[in-house]
C-alpha positions, -999 to 999 in steps of 0.1 A, spaced: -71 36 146 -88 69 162 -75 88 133 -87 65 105 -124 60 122 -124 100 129 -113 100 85 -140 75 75 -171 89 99 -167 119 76 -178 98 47 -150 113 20 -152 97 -13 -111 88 -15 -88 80 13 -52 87 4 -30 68 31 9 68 32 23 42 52 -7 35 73 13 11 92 38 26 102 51 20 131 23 -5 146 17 -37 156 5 -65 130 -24 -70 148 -36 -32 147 -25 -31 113 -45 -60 100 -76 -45 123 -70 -12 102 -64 -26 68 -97 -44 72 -120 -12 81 -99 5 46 -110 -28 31 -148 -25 42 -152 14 33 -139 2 0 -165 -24 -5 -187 6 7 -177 25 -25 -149 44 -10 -122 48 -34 -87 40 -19 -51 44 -23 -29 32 -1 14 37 -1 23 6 18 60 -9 19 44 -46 32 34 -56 5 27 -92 12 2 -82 39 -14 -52 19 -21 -73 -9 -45 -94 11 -66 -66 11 -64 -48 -21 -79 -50 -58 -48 -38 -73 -12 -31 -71 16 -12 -83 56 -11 -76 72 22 -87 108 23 -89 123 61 -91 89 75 -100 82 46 -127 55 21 -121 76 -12 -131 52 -36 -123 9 -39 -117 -14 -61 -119 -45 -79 -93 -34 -83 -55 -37 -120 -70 -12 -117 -102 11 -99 -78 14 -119 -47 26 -152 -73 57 -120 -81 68 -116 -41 99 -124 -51 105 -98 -83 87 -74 -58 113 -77 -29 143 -80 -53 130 -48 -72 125 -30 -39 158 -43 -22 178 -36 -53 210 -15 -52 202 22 -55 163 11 -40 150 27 -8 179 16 12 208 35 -1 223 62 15 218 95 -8 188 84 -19 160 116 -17 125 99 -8 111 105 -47 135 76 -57 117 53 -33 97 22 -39 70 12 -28 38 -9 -34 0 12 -36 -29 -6 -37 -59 10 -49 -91 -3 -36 -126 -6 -56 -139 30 -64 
């Protein structure tokens, strides 16, 4: 949390995150997501590499799902949390982020960009 508030006193005009959550509980991670959400409202532009995407989407305008370097699906947090389940199955697919072998440009995940 020190690091974001230390990012977003500096009042930059994009925050590019990569797995903010990484490695945190939910409850700091929800505290977190909503300071991203309130410098976006702010006019902060945002994009954020997240792989939960159920709890990410809650707080973002948009998302996208890229699949080896592809974006294979996008649309509102809204139009995409009613596709959870193409989501999951496109991320857990054989050959996804999973797989042995598998070099980290292959990966999916879901990035929400935020109101700029």
């Amino acid at each position: 949390m020190l690091t974001l508030a230390r990012v977003l006193s500096r009042r930059p005009k994009l925050l590019l995150a990569d797995e903010l959550s990484l490695g945190l509980a939910p409850l700091v991670v929800d505290r977190l997501l909503q300071a991203v959400r309130q410098a976006a409202d702010s006019g902060l532009g945002v994009l954020l590499v997240e792989q939960h995407v159920r709890k990410v989407l809650r707080f973002a305008d948009r998302g996208y799902v890229i699949r080896r370097g592809r974006i294979v699906l996008q649309g509102t947090s809204a139009e995409l949390s009613g596709q959870l389940a193409e989501i999951e199955s496109t991320y857990l697919a054989p050959g996804g982020p999973g797989e042995p072998g598998e070099d980290i440009d292959e990966q999916v995940g879901a990035a929400s960009a935020a109101r700029t």
